[in-house]
C-alpha positions as CSV (number, residue, x, y, z in Angstrom):
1,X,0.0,0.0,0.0
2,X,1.5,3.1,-1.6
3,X,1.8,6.4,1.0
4,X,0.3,9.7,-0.1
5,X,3.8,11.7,0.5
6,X,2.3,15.6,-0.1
7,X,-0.4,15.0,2.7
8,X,-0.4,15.7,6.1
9,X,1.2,13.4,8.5
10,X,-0.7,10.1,8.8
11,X,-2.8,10.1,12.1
12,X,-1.5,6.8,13.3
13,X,2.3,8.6,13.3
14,X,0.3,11.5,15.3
15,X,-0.9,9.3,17.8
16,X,1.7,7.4,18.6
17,X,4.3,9.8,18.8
18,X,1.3,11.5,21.0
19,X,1.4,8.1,23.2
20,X,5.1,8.1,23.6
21,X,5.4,11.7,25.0
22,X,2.4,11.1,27.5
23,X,4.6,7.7,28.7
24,X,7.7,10.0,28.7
25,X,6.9,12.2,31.0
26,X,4.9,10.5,33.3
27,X,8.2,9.4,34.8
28,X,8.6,13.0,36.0
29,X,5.6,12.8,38.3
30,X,4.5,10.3,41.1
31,X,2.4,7.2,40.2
32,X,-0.9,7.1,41.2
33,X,-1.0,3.3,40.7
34,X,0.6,0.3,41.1
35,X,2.8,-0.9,38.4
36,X,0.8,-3.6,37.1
37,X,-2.2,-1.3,36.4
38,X,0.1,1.9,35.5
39,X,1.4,-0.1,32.7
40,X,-2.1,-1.5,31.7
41,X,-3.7,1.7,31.7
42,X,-0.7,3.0,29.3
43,X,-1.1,0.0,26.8
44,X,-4.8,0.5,27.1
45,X,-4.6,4.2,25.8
46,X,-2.5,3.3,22.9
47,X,-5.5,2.2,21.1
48,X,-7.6,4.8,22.2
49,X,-6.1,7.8,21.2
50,X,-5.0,5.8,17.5
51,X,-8.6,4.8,16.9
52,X,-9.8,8.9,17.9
53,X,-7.1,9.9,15.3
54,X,-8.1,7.4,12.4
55,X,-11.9,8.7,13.0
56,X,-11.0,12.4,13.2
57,X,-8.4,12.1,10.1
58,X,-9.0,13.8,6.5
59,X,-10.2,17.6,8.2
60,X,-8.7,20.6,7.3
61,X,-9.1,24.0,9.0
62,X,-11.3,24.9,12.2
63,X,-12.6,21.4,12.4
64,X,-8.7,20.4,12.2
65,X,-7.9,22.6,14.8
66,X,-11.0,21.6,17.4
67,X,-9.8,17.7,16.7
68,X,-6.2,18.4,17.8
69,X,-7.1,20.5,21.2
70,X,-9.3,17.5,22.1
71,X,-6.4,15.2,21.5
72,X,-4.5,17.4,23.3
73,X,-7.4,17.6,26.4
74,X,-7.2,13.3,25.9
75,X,-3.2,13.9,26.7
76,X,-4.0,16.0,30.0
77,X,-7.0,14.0,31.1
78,X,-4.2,10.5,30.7
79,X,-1.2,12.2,32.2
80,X,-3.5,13.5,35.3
81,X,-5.4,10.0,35.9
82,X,-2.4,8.0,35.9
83,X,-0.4,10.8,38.4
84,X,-0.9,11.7,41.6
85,X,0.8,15.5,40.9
86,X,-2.0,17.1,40.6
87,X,-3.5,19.8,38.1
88,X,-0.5,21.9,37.4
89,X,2.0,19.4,37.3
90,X,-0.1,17.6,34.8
91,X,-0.9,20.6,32.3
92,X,3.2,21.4,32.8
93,X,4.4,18.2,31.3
94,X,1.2,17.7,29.3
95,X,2.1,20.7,27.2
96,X,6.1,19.5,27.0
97,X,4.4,16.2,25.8
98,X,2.5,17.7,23.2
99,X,5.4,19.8,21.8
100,X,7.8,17.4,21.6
101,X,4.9,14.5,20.0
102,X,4.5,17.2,17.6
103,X,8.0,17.5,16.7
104,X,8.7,13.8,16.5
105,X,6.3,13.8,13.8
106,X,7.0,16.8,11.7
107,X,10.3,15.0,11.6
108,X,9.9,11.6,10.9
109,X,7.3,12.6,8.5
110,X,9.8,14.8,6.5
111,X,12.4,12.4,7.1
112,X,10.6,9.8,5.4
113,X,9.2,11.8,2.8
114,X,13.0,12.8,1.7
115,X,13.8,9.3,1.8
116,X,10.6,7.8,-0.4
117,X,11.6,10.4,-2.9
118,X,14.8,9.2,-2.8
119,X,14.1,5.6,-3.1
120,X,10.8,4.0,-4.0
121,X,10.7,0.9,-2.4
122,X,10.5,2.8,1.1
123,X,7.1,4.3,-0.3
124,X,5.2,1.1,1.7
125,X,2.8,1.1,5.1
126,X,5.0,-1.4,7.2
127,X,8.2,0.4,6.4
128,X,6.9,3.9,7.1
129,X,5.8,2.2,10.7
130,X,9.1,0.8,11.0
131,X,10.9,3.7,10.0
132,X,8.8,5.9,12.5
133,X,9.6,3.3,15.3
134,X,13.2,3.6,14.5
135,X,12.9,7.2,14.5
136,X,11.0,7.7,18.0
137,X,13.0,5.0,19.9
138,X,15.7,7.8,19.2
139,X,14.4,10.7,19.5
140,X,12.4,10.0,23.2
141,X,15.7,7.9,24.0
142,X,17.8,11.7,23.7
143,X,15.2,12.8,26.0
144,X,15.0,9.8,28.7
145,X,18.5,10.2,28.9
146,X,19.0,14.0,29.1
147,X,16.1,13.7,32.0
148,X,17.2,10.9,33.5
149,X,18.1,12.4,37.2
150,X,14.8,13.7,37.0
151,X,13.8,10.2,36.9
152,X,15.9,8.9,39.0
153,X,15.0,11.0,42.2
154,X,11.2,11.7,41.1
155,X,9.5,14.9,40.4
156,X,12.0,17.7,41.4
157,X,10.5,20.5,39.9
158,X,6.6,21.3,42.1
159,X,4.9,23.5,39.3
160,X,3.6,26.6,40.3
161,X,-0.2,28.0,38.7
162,X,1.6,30.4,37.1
163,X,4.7,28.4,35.8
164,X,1.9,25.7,34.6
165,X,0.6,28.7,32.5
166,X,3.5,30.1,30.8
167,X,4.2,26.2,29.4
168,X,0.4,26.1,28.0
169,X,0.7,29.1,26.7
170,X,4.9,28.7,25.1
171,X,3.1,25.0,23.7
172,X,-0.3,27.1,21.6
173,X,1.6,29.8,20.8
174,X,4.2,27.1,19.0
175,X,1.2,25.7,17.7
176,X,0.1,28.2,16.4
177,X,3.2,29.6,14.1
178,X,3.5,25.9,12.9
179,X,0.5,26.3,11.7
180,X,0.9,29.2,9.4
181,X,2.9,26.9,6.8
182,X,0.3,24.7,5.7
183,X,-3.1,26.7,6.9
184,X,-3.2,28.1,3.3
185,X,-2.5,31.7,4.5
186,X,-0.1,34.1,2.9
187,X,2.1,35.2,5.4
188,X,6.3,35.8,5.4
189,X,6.1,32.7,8.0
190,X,4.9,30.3,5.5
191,X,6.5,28.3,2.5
192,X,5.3,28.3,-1.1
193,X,6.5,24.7,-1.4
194,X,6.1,21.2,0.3
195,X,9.4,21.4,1.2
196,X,9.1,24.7,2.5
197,X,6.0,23.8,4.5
198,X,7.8,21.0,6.3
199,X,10.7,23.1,7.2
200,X,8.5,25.8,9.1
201,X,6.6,22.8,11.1
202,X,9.2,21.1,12.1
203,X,11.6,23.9,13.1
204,X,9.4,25.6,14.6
205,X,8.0,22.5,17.0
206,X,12.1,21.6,17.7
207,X,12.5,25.6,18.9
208,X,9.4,25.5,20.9
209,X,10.8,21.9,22.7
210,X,13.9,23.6,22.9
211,X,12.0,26.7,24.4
212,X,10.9,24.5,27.0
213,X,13.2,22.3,27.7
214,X,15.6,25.1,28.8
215,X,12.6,26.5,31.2
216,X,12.5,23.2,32.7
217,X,16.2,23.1,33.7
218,X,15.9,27.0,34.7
219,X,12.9,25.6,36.9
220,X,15.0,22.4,37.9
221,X,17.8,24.4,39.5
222,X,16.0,27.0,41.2
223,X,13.9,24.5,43.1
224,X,17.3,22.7,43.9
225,X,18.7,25.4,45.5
226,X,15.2,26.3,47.4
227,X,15.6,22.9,48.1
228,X,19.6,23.2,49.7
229,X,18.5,26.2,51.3
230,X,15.4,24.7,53.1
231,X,17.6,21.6,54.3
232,X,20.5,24.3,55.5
233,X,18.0,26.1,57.3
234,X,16.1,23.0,58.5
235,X,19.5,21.3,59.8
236,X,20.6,24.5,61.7
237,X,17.2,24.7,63.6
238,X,17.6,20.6,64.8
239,X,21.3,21.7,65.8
240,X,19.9,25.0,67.5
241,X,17.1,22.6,69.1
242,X,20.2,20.3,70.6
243,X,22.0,23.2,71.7
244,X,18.6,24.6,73.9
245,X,17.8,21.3,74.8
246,X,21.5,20.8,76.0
247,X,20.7,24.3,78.1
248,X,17.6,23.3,79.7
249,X,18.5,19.9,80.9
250,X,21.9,21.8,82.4
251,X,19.5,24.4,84.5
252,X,16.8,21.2,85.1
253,X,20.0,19.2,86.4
254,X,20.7,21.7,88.8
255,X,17.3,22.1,90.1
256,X,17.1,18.4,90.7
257,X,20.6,18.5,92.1
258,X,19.2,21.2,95.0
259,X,15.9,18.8,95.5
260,X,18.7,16.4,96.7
261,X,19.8,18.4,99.6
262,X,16.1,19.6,100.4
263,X,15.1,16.3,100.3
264,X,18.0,15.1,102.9
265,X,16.9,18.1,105.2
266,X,13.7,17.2,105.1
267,X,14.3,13.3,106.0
268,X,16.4,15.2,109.1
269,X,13.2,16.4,110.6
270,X,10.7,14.0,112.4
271,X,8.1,13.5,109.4
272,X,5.2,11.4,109.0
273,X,5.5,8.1,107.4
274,X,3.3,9.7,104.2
275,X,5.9,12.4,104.0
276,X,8.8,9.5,103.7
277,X,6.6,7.6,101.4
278,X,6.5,10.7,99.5
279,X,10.0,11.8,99.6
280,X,11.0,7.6,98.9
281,X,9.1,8.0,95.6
282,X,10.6,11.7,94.8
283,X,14.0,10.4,95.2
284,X,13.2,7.3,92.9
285,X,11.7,9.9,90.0
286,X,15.8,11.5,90.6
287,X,18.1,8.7,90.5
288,X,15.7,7.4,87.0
289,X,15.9,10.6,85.8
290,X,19.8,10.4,86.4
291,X,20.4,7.3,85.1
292,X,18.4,7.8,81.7
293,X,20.3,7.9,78.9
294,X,24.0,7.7,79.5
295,X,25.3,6.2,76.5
296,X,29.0,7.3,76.6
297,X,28.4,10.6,74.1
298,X,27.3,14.1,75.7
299,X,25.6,15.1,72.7
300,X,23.7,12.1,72.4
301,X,22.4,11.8,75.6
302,X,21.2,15.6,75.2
303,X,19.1,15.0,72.4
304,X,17.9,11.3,73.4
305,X,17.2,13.2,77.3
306,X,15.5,16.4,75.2
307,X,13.2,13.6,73.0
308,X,12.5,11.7,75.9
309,X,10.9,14.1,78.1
310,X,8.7,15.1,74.9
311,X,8.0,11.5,74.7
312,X,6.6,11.4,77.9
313,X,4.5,14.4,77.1
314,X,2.8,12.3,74.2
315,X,3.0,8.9,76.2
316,X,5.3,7.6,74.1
317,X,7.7,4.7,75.1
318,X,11.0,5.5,74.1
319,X,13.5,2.8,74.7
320,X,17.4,3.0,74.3
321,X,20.6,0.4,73.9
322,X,23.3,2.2,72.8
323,X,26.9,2.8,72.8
324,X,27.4,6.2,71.9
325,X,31.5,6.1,71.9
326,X,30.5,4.6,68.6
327,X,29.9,8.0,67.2
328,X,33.0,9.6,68.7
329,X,34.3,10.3,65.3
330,X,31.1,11.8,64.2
331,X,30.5,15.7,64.2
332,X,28.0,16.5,66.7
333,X,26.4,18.8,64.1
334,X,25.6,15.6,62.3
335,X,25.0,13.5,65.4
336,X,22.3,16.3,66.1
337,X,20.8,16.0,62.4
338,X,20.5,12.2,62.3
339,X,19.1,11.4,65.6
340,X,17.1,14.6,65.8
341,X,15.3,14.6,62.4
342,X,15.0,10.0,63.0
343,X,13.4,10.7,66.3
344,X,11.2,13.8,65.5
345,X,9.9,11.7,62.6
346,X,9.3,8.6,64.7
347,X,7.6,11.0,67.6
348,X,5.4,12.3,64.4
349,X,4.3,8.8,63.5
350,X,3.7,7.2,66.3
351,X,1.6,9.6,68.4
352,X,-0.6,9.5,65.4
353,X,-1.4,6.0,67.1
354,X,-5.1,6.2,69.4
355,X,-3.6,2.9,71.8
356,X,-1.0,4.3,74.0
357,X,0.3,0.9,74.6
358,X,1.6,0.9,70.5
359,X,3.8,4.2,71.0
360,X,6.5,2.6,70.9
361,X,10.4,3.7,69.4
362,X,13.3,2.0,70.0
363,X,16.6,3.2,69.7
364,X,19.8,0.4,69.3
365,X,23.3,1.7,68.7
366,X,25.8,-1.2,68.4
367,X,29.0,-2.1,66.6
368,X,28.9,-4.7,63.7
369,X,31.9,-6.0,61.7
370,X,33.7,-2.8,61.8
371,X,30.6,-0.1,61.2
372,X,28.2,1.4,64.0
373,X,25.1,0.1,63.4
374,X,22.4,2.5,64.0
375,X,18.7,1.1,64.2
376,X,15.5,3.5,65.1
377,X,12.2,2.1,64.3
378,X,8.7,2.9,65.8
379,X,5.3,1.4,65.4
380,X,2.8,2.9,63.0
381,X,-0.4,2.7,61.8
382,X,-2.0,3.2,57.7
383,X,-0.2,3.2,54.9
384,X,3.6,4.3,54.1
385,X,4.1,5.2,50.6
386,X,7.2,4.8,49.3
387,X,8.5,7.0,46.5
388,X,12.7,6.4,45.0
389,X,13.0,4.4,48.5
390,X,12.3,7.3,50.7
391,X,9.0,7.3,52.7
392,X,6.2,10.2,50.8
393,X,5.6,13.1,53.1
394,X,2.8,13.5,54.1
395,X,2.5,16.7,54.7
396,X,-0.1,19.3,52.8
397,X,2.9,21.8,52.1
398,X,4.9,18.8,50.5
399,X,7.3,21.8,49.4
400,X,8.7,22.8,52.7
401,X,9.1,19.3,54.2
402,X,10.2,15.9,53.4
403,X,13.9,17.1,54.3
404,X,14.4,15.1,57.8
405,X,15.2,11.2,55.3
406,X,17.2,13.4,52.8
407,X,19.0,15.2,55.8
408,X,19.8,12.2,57.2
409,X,20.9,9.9,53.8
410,X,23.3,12.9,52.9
411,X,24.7,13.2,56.2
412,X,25.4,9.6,56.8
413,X,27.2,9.7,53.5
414,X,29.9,12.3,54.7
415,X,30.8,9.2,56.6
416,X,31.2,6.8,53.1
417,X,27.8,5.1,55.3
418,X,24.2,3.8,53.9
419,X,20.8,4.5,54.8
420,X,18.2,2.0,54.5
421,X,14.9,2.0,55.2
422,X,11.8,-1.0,55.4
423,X,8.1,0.2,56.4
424,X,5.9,-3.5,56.6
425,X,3.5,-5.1,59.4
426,X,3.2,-1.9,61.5
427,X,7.3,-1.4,62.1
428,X,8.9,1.6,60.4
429,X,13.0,1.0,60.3
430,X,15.6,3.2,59.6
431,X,18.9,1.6,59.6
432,X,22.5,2.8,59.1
433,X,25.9,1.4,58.9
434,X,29.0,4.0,59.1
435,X,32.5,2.4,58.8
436,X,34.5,2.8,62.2
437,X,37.7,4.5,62.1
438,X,40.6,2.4,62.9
């Protein structure tokens, strides 16, 4: 079956290059699904949006124009079901997706075009499909790759309205001017010649891709560094927390130390038994208060003291094993972050819990095989989303927290260590190993 080479481009290359781009960027943004039915629901539009562009094909003009913004609501409607990034995220990479479908087939189709002129035998349905496969895998392989870190660490750009705006807007104003060549208008934008006509389109779709693609990496960096600057901020306010909590336990140390000597005045005088019953259980509440938390490390036991008194605010059971001269080689800067962002998230979780008897953390520092081995976990209750192996905020101002896992994974690598972490049958675990210095 022979190819009409001076029409438009077929609308099967339309909608599959339309397909690809939705798939593409869909790895920018979180999942709503699972992956079984994320990947059914992707093969299951496939067909869809080829059989609406076979039924909509052979229109020129207005009635052109209204089939390819529906096609283009089909996109949005696709990329937003199948994400859980919501509206703005969605019309963001919905409008990158439909610039860069229509660019990968202006250009295969003038690729091909060239080439069936060129050499007759190519002018054939199965080798134009096989072409255009050839041609896509390359075209959204450039883009997988140059994208690829977004990938790797999810969405790292959080669209604003307006910065979901400008992209629509950049994507129909591109569609617009590629337009102009074939819309039968005399303008100094268009071509008098076939040729011509497919040199407008497709130049003018691979500047408006190039358009955005440099907004997103604008975007990219300047949420990275809102990003570094939260986390700075975030870890100076747990080491500014350590240093007041290292204050008040000096000035609550002192008071308790003066309760001593009242006490011992008082057991001087000729008291009632209820008033040594009293004063037995006072002095009980001292020496357990005294005891708590010596694990060979000052800085330690001032934050594991701080979070245990608010522990005991939330009835919450916090229970420690630990051999702090493990992290004698650790700055206390960093001992502050780990233990004060693991334990405030583990207080977060678990008070969340209605029985009291379920607030539960426990906190075991021990030495394995040459590394401290650092294990907090805490009980929980619901669901734990995982998202690039870190646990999903959840948090309604997603932008400005989620910082406490990533604190603590690039801190422990200062140290060459690793961060794991396992959420399953009510036990959240975050465990790390950091070589011991010889």
């Amino acid at each position: 079956m022979g190819i009409d080479l001076g029409g438009n481009i077929p609308r099967i290359c339309t909608a599959v290059a339309d397909w690809c781009a939705c798939v593409l960027f869909l790895q920018h943004m979180q999942h709503r699904f699972e992956l079984k039915k994320h990947v059914a629901l992707c093969g299951l539009f496939l067909p869809v949006i080829v059989l609406y562009m076979q039924l909509t094909g052979g229109k020129d003009g207005i009635l052109f124009n209204v089939f390819m913004a529906i096609s283009a609501v089909m996109m949005f409607g696709f990329m937003f079901l199948l994400s859980g990034s919501g509206v703005y995220n969605s019309l963001y990479y919905c409008s990158r997706a439909f610039l860069l479908a229509g660019f990968s087939a202006s250009f295969f189709w003038q690729l091909y075009s060239f080439m069936s002129e060129q050499n007759s035998n190519l002018n054939a349905f199965w080798k134009m499909i096989l072409i255009m496969i050839c041609d896509y895998i390359i075209i959204y392989g450039i883009f997988f790759l140059m994208d690829k870190s977004d990938f790797d660490e999810g969405s790292l750009v959080r669209i604003s309205p307006m910065e979901a705006v400008i992209s629509v807007l950049v994507a129909y104003f591109i569609y617009i001017l590629s337009s102009i060549s074939y819309a039968g208008i005399r303008s100094p934008f268009g071509g008098s010649s076939q040729a011509d006509q497919f040199n407008v389109r497709t130049f003018v779709y691979l500047a408006g891709v190039a358009i955005q693609t440099a907004y997103h990496y604008q975007q990219r960096e300047l949420y990275a560094e809102k990003q570094s600057i939260a986390m700075r901020n975030m870890l100076k306010m747990q080491y500014n927390n350590y240093r007041i909590g290292k204050e008040s336990i000096e000035v609550v140390n002192q008071k308790y130390h003066d309760l001593k000597h009242q006490i011992a005045v008082l057991r001087a005088q000729s008291d009632p038994d209820k008033r040594n019953a009293y004063l037995d259980k006072m002095e009980e509440e001292i020496k357990s208060y005294e005891a708590q938390n010596k694990t060979g490390n000052e800085v330690l036991d001032i934050i594991l003291t701080t979070k245990a008194l608010q522990c005991q605010k939330e009835s919450i059971q916090l229970s420690v094993v630990a051999d702090g001269k493990l992290l004698d080689n650790i700055d206390e800067i960093d001992i502050s972050t780990i233990f004060g962002n693991a334990i405030d998230n583990a207080i977060e979780s678990v008070k969340k819990i209605k029985d009291k008897e379920k607030r539960l953390i426990h906190v075991v520092i021990s030495g394995q095989k040459g590394f401290a081995h650092i294990l907090i976990s805490n009980c929980y209750e619901g669901e734990i989303k995982m998202v690039n192996g870190l646990p999903k905020t959840t948090k309604k101002n997603k932008e400005y927290h989620g910082f406490g896992i990533k604190g603590i994974k690039e801190t422990v690598l200062k140290y060459d260590g690793s961060t794991t972490i396992k959420a399953e049958n009510g036990w959240f675990e975050l465990r790390i190993l950091i070589p011991l210095k010889k």
